[in-house]
C-alpha positions as CSV (number, residue, x, y, z in Angstrom):
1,X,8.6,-23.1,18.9
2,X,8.3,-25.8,16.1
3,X,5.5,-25.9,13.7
4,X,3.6,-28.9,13.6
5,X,2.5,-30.7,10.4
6,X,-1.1,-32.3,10.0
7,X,-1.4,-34.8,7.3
8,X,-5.3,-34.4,6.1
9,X,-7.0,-38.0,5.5
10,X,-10.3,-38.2,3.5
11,X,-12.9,-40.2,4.3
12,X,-12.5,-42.6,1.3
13,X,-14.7,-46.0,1.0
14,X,-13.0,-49.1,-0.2
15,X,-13.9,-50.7,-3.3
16,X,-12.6,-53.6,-2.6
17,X,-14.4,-54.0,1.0
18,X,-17.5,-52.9,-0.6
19,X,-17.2,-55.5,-3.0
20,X,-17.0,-57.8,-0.2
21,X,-19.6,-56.6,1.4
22,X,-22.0,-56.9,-1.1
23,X,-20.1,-60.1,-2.2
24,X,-21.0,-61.8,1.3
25,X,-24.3,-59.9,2.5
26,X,-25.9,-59.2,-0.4
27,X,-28.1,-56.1,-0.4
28,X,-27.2,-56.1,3.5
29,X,-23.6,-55.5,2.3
30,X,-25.1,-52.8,-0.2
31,X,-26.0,-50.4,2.9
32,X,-21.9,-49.6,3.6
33,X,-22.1,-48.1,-0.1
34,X,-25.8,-47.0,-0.2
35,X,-28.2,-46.2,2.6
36,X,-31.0,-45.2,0.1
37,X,-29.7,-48.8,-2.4
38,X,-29.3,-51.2,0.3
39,X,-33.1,-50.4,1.8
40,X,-34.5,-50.9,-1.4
41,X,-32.4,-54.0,-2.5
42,X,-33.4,-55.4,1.2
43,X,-37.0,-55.3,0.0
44,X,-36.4,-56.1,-3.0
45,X,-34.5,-58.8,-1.9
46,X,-37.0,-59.8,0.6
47,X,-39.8,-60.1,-2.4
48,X,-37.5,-62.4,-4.3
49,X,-36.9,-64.8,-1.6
50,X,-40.0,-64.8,-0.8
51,X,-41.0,-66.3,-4.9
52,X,-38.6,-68.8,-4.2
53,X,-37.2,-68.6,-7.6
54,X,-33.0,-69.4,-7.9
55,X,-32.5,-67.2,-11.3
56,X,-33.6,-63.9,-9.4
57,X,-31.9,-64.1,-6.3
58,X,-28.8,-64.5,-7.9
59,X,-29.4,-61.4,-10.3
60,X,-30.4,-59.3,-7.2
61,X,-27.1,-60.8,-5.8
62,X,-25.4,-59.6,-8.5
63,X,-27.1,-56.1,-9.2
64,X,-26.1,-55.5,-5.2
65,X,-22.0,-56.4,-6.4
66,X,-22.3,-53.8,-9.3
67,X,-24.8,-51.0,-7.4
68,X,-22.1,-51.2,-4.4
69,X,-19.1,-50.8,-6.6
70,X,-20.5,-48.0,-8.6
71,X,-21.7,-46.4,-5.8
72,X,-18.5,-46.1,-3.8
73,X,-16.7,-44.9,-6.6
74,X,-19.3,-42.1,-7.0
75,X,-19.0,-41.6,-3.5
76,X,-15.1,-40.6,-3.9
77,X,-15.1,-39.0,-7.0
78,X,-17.5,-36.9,-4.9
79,X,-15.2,-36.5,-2.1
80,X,-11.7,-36.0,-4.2
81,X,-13.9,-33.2,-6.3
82,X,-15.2,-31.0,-3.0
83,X,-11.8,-32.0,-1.8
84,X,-9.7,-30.1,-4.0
């Protein structure tokens, strides 16, 4: 009988995608790297919008680009560690 050979594959994010994400959505896009982040940038969001005030949307625009990156490569290290 031969012996079959699995090849194990982690369950890795993308930063690149969740770059995009957050690139394109916003704090929607946040969600794919952080449940907990993305809910409270939505409302956060949300707030801001609703001041109508340019300068702060595009800061919670950009805290959403740097919370998502950091948070998927937390989310990794976190896998790679339990991983090996």
């Amino acid at each position: 009988m031969r012996e079959q050979k699995y090849q194990l594959s982690l369950p890795l994010k993308g930063v690149a995608t969740a770059l995009l994400f957050c690139i394109f959505l916003g704090p929607v896009g946040l969600l794919y790297s952080s449940v907990l982040g993305g809910t409270v940038m939505i409302i956060l969001g949300f707030i801001v919008v609703c001041a109508k005030f340019i300068v702060p949307i595009i800061l919670v625009w950009l805290i959403c680009c740097i919370w998502g990156v950091a948070a998927t490569n937390r989310y990794n290290k976190k896998v790679l560690k339990n991983f090996l």
